[in-house]
C-alpha positions in Angstrom: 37.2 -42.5 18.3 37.9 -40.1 21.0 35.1 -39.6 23.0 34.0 -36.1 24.7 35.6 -34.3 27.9 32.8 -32.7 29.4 32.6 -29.5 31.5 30.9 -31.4 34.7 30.6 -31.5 37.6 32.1 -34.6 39.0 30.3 -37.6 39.8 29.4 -38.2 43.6 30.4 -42.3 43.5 28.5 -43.1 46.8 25.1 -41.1 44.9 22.2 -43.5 44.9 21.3 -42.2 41.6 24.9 -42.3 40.1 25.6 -45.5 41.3 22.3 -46.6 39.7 23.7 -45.6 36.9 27.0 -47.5 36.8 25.0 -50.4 37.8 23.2 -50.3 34.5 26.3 -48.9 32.4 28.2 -52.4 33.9 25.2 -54.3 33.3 24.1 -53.8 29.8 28.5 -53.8 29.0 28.2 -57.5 30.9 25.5 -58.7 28.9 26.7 -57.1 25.5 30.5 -59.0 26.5 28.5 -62.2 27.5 26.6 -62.3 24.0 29.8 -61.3 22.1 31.6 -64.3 23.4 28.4 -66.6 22.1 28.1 -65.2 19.0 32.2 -65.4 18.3 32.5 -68.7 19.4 29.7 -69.7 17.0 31.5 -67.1 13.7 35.1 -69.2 15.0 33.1 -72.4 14.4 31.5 -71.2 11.2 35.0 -69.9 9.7 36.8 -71.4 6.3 40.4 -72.2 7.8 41.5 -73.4 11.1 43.6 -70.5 11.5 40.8 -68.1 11.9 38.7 -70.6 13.5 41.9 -70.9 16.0 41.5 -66.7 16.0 38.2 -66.3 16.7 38.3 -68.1 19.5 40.8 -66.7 20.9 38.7 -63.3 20.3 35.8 -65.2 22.0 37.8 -66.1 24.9 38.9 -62.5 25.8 35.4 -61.6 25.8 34.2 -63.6 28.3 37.1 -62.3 30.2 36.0 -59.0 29.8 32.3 -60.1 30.8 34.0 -61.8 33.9 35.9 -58.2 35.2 32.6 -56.9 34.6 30.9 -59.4 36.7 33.4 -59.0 39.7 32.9 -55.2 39.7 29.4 -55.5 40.0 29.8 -58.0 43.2 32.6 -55.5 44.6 29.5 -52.5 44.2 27.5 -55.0 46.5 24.8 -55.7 43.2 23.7 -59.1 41.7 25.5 -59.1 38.1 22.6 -61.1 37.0 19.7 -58.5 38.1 21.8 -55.6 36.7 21.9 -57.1 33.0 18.5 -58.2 33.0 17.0 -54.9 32.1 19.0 -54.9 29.0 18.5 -58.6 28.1 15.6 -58.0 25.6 17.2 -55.2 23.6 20.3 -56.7 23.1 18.5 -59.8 21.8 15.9 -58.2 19.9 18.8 -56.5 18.1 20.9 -59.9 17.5 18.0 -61.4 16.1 17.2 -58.4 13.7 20.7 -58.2 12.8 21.4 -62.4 12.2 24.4 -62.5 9.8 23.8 -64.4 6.7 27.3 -66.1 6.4 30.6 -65.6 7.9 31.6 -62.7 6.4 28.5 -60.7 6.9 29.3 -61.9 10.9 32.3 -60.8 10.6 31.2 -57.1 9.2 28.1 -57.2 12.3 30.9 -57.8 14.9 33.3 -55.0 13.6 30.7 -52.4 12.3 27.7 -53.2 14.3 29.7 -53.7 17.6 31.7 -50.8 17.1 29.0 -48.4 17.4 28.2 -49.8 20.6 31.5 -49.7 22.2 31.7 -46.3 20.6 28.5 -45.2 22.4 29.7 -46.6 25.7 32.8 -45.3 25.4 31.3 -41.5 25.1 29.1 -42.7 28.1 32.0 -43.2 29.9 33.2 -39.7 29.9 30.5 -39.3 32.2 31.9 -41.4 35.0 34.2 -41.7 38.1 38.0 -42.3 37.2 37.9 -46.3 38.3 34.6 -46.8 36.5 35.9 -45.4 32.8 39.4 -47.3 33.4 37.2 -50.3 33.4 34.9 -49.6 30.8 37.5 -49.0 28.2 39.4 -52.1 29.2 36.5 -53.7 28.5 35.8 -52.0 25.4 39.4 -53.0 23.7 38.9 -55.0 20.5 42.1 -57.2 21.7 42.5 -57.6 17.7 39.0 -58.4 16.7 39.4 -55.2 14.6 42.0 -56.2 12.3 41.3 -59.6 11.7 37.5 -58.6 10.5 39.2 -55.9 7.9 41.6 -58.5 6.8 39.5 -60.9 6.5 37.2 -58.9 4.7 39.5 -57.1 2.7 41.0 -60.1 1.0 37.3 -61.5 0.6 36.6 -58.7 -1.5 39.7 -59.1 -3.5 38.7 -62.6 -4.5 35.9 -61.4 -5.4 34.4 -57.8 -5.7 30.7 -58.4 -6.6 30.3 -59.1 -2.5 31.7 -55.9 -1.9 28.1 -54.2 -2.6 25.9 -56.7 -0.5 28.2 -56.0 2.6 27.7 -52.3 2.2 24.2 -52.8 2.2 24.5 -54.9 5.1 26.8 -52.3 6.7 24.2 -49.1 6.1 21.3 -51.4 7.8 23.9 -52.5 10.8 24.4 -48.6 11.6 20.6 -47.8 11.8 19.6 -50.9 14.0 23.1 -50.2 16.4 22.1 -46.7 16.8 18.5 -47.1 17.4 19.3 -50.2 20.3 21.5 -47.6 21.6 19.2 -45.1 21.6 16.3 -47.2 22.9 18.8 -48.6 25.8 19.4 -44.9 27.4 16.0 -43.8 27.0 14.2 -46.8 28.5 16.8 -46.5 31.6 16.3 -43.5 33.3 19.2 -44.3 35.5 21.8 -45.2 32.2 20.1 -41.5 30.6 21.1 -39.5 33.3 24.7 -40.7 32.9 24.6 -38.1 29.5 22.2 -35.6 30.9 23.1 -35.0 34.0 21.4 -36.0 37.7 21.4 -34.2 40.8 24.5 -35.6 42.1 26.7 -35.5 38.8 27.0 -33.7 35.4 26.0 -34.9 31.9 25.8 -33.1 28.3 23.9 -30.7 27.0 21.8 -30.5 23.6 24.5 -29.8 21.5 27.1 -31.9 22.9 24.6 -34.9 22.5 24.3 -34.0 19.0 27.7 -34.0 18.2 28.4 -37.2 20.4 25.7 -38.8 17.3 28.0 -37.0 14.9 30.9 -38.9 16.1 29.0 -42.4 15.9 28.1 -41.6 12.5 31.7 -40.9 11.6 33.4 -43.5 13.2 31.2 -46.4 11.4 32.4 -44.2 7.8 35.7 -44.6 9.0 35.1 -48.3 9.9 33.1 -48.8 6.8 36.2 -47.6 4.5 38.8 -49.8 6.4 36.8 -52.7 5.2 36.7 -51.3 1.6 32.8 -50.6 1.4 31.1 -47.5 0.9 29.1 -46.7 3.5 
């Protein structure tokens, strides 16, 4: 999904409020990379074959790669990586543990529906932000192959046996409203992160209507991903 190219006014990167803000985009993208290497290394241990356990893990690793370019960034701004994701910490968890996959497959559908709403909300974020700063967050925010293994792997599930296709659209529909409402409740409890869409006094943001359609986009994305996987959503 292509995210929006704003009419702004570029960001000033040595701002005290914009650089407050790409503390806390790099933060909560550190902490969602950190968790996303935990919770793939636990699906890669939980997976039928050793091929896709062999898979996973590679998947796992290049997260925690991603978390690490993250966490060097952070040091290069001059802030404490730790400090910067601890605002987010509680969210992100509280989210994880209303959104625990019942089985391997239904992990598999969290990390490729679920996630993808994230990454697609940070990547629409990220139109917001200096040149160097959205390089890195869409590096980050490559799925490296995650993507196709979940809809194959998914896919041929389903072709073994079609009475699980209706659970994991079920399971998909409640993934969208819990990812959208952690996103949601992420900008608006971090003023700093919020004014990344809106706008601050020393860079541009979106108005109204743009953020509607930005939730627009979200919404058809996860269809799209929803019908790769062969569910309805």
């Amino acid at each position: 999904m292509d995210a929006a190219t704003p009419d702004q006014t570029p960001p000033t990167e040595d701002g005290a409020g914009y650089r407050a803000a790409v503390v806390d985009l790099l933060g909560v993208l550190a902490y969602g990379e950190l968790t996303g290497f935990l919770r793939m290394a636990a699906d890669a241990d939980a997976a039928p074959t050793l091929p896709d356990k062999a898979a996973l893990g590679g998947l796992a690793a290049a997260e925690f790669h991603h978390y690490e370019l993250l966490v060097a960034r952070l040091q290069e701004m001059g802030a404490d990586p730790e400090a910067a994701m601890d605002p987010f910490i509680a969210a992100i968890d509280e989210f994880h543990a209303r959104t625990r996959p019942n089985g391997w497959l239904e992990g598999l559908v969290k990390a490729y529906v679920g996630d993808g709403i994230a990454t697609d909300f940070y990547r629409e974020v990220s139109a917001y932000v200096d040149p160097s700063t959205a390089a890195l967050v869409h590096s980050v925010l490559e799925n490296g192959g995650q993507a196709e293994f979940a809809v194959q792997a998914v896919r041929a599930s389903i072709e073994r046996d079609e009475r699980i296709a209706g659970r994991l659209a079920l399971w998909g529909r409640r993934l969208v409203g819990e990812a959208i409402s952690q996103a949601q409740r992420v900008a608006v409890e971090r003023d700093a992160l919020s004014s990344l869409l809106v706008g601050g006094h020393d860079h541009g943001g979106a108005d109204l209507a743009e953020l509607g359609r930005m939730f627009a986009r979200l919404t058809d994305a996860h269809t799209r991903r929803m019908g790769r996987l062969g569910l309805n959503a």
